[in-house]
VMD Tcl script that draws the C-alpha trace (Angstrom):
set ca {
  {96.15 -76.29 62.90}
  {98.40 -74.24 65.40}
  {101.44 -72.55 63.87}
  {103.64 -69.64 64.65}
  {103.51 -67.82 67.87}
  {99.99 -69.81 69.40}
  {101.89 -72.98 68.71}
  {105.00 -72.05 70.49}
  {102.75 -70.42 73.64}
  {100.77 -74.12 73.72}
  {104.17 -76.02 73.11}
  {105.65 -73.55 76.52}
  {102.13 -74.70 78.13}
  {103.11 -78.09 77.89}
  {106.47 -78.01 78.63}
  {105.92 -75.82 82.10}
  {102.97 -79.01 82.84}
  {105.92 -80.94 82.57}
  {108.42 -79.64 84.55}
  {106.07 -79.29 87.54}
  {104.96 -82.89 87.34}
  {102.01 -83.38 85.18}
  {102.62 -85.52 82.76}
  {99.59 -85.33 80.64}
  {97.18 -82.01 81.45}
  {93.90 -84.47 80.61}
  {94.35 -86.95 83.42}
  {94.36 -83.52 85.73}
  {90.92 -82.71 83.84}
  {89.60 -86.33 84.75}
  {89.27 -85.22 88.54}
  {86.52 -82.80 87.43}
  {83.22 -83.34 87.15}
  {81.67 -81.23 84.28}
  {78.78 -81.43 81.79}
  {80.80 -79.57 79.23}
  {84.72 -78.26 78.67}
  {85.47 -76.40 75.55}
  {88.62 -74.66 74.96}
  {88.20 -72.01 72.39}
  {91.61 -70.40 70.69}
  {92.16 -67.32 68.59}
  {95.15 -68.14 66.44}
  {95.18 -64.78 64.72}
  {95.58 -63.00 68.25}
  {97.30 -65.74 70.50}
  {94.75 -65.91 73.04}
  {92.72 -68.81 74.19}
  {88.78 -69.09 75.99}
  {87.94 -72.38 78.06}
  {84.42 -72.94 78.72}
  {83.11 -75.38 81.45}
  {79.90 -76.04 82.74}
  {78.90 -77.54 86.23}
  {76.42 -79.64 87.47}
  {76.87 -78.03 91.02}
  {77.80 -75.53 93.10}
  {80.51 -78.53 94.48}
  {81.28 -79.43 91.28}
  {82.01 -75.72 90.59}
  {84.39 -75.16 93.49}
  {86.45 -78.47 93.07}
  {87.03 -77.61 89.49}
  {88.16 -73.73 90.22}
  {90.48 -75.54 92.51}
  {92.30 -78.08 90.39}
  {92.02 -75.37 87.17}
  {93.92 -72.80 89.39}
  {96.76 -76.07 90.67}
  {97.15 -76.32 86.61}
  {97.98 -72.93 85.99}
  {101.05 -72.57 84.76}
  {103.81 -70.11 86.77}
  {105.79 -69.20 83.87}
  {105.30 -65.53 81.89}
  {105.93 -67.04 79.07}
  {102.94 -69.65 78.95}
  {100.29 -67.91 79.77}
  {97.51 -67.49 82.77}
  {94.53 -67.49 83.99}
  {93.28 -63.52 83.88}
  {89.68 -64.00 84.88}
  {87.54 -66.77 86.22}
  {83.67 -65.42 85.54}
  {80.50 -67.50 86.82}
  {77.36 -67.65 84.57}
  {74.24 -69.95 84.95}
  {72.46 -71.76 82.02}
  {69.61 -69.80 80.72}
  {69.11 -71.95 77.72}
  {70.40 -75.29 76.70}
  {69.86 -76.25 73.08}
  {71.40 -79.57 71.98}
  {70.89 -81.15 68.98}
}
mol new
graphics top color blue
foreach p $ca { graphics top sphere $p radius 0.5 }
foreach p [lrange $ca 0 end-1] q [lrange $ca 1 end] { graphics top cylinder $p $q radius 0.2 }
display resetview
């Protein structure tokens, strides 16, 4: 459960969406093709870790693209600070 400071940084997340037209931040998400999107948060230190994983090198550069168009302008919301590119070594799924 979000509370305190992370809740009112997600709440200002949603809110700048909002106010630059998108309505809900997961039909922005449906135009990307990924295996795997996991956002991560860190209550106790307000800071949050999204994880996605791409099928290809196409899928990859699409998804940079609309991830950057959803990043939100204000200070007070929060940014992207780092976009890092990994490839699988193991997958384990059970």
């Amino acid at each position: 459960m979000l509370t305190g400071q992370l809740k009112t940084k997600v709440d200002a997340i949603s809110d700048a969406f909002w106010s630059g037209g998108i309505a809900n931040p997961l039909e922005v998400m449906e135009q990307i093709t990924y295996l795997l999107f996991v956002m991560l948060i860190d209550p106790d230190n307000g800071r949050s870790l999204a994880i996605a994983l791409f099928e290809t090198e196409e899928d990859l550069r699409k998804g940079d693209e609309v991830l950057n168009s959803m990043s939100p302008s204000r200070d007070d919301t929060g940014r992207r600070t780092s976009v890092e590119t990994y490839e699988v070594a193991v997958d384990v799924r059970i």
